[in-house]
Structure formats: structure tokens, C-alpha cells
N, C-alpha and C positions, 0 to 999 in steps of 0.2 A: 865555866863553859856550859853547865847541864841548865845554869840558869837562861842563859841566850836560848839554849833551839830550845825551851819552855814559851820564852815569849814569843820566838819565831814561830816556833808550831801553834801560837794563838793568833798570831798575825795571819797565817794560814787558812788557821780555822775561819776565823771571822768572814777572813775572807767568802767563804762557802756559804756561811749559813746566815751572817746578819744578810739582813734586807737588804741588798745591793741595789742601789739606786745611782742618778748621776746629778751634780749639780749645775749642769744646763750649761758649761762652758762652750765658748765657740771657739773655731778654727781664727788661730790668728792671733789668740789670746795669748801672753807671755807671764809667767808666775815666777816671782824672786822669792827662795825659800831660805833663812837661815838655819842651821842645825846643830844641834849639840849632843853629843853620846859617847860613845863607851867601844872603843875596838880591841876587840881581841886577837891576839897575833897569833895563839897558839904555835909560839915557837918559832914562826916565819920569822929569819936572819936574827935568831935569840934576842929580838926586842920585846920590853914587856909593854904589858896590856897596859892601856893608856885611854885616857879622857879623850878627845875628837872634837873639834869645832869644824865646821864646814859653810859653803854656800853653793847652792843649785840655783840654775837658770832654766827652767822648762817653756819651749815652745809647743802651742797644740796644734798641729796638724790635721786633724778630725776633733769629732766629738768623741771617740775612745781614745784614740793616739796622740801622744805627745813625745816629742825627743828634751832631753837633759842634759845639761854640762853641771859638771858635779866638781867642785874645787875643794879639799880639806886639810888638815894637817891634826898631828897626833900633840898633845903639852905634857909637863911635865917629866918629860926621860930626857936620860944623858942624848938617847938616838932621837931623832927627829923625824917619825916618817911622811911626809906628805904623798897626796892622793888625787889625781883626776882621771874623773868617768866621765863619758859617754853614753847613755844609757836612751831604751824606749821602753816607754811605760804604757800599758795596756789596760784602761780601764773598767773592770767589769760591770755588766750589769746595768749597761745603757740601754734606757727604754725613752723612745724618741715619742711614746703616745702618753706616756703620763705625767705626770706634774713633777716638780724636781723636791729631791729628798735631801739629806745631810751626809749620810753614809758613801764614804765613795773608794772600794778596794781596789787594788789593781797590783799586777805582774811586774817586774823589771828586770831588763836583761840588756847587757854592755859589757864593754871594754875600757882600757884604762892602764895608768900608768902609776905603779908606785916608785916614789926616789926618797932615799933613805941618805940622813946627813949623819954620820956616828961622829962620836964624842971625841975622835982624834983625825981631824978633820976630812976624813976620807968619804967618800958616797957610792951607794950603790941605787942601780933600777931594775927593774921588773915587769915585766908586763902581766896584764892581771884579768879575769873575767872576771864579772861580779854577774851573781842572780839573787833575787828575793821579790821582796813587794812590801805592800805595805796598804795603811790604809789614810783615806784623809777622812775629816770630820769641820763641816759647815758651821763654823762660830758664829759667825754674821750672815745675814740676809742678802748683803749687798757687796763682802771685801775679802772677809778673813776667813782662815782654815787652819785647823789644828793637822798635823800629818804626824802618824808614825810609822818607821819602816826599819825592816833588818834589812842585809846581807851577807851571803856568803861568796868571801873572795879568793878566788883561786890565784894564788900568784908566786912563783917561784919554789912550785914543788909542794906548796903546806896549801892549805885552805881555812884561811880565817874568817874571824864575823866580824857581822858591824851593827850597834843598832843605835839610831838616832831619832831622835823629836824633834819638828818643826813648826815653825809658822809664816804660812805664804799671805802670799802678797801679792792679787791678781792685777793683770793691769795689759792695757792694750783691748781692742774688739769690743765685744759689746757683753762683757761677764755676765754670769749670772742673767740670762734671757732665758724666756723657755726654748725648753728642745724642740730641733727643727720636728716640725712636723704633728709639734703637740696643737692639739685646737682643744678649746677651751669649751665645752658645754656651756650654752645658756639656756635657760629657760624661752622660752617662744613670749614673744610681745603680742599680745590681741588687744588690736587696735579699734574701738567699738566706734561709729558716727554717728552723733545726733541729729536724727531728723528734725528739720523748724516747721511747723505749721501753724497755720494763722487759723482761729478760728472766728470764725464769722456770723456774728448773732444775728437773730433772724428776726424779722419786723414783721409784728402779727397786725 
């Protein structure tokens, strides 16, 4: 557990102090992310902690905001818990005048449902808040994005974590453009015209 809000509290950090920038997505842009991690139940309905595969669907709505459908499930335990979120994500540190960077933090905060299959075929649900963030990182110039993110999820009296690693997969709009509003400095063209004249010898 002390290992999770270590990297949580570095996801935080980061968030603060690396160079926050944006990678120029536009409204309208939809990003497929698959994910892999590590949840921890601390004790929520005495399931243990467990590996995590998942997959998100984020649509952006602005240049900071985007909404997420968040699909997962827990492997290897006798209990089985699966997980869907709702979430918005709030991306820090969008500068619409300057050029696009790699680094991209941001906030998340949602609702969701956990359902729990136990090992003598009985199930239980839950309703759950999750909050955290995470940060993404620009692999490609033109596609790809490394993402990592924690959360802490409230649900059913306990408050567990979650931290997963992904890689999206932009698609839809016109990715990767610059930011509205960014203009580009040129240098000035000076355009010089040559004058033609005739010169004209003169007969002595």
C-alpha cells in the first residue's frame, strides 16, 4: 500500500512541476486506451489484491476536457471483481500560444460501478467514486501515447487504489494539429525588384 501513494504522490508531483504542456488534440477526437495494472482492495469485501486489465474510451470535448468510459476486471482470484467508470479528465497546462510539447498531466474524477462474482457463485455491487490523475507522454509525433495513472476508489465503506499503464490510440478529428490559436512566427520575406535599363551609346 505505502508503495501505491509513493507513486501516486509522484503522479501528483509531476503533475505540478514537470513542464506541463498539451499535445494539440482537438474536440471531437476519440482515444482507445488499453491498460494493465495492479488493484488494490485494501480489504474492500476481503478480496485480495490483484492484477487489472482494462480498456477506456475517451471523447474530447475541448482542448482540456475530455469524458471516459472506463471497462476492467480484476485475474487471477477465486473472486472476480469487475469495474466500470465514468470519468472527466481535466487536462493541465494548455497553452493555446505555443507549440505542442510531449508532457501531458491532468485530473480525473467519476463515478462507477463495481460487481463482484465470488467463488460460490454468488455476486455482489457497489457503487464507487474514483478520483486521481495521471499523466500521458507523446511516443509518436503523429499517433501514439504512453499514459500513466493511479486512482483512489471509494466504494462500499473502504477506499481502494488502482494504478495502471497504457497506450492510446488517437483517432477521429484532426489529432495532433496545433493549438487553436497558435500562429506560427515567420521571418518577413523582402521582396527586392530589379530595375532593367537600357543603356544607350552615344555616337560621337
Amino acid at each position: 500500500m505505502k508503495i501505491f501513494y509513493l507513486l501516486f504522490s509522484g503522479i501528483a508531483g509531476l503533475s505540478l512541476f514537470v513542464s506541463p504542456a498539451f499535445a494539440s488534440f482537438q474536440p471531437g477526437e476519440m482515444t482507445l486506451t488499453p491498460q494493465v495494472g495492479y488493484y488494490l482492495t485494501n480489504g474492500y469485501r476481503d478480496l485480495d489484491s490483484a492484477l487489472l486489465t482494462g480498456i477506456g474510451l475517451d471523447f474530447r470535448i475541448s482542448q482540456p476536457l475530455s469524458v471516459e468510459a472506463f471497462v476492467g476486471k480484476t485475474l487471477g482470484t477465486a473472486a472476480t471483481l469487475s469495474q466500470a467508470r465514468l470519468e472527466g479528465l481535466s487536462h493541465l497546462g494548455v497553452d493555446k500560444t505555443g507549440p505542442p510539447q510531449r508532457f501531458i498531466p491532468y485530473n480525473a474524477l467519476g463515478v462507477g460501478l463495481n460487481l463482484i462474482d465470488f467463488d460460490d457463485q454468488q455476486s455482489a455491487a457497489n457503487l464507487l467514486v474514483a478520483a486521481g490523475g495521471g499523466i500521458k507522454y507523446l511516443l509518436s509525433d503523429n499517433w501514439m501515447l504512453l499514459r500513466l495513472d493511479g486512482r483512489l476508489i471509494a466504494s462500499g465503506g473502504k477506499v481502494a487504489s488502482m494504478l495502471t499503464l497504457g497506450l492510446c490510440f488517437p483517432f477521429g478529428a484532426n489529432q495532433f494539429e496545433q493549438p487553436l490559436g497558435y500562429i506560427e512566427k515567420k521571418e518577413p520575406v523582402v521582396v527586392v525588384a530589379k530595375s532593367k535599363t537600357k543603356n544607350k551609346a552615344k555616337v560621337g
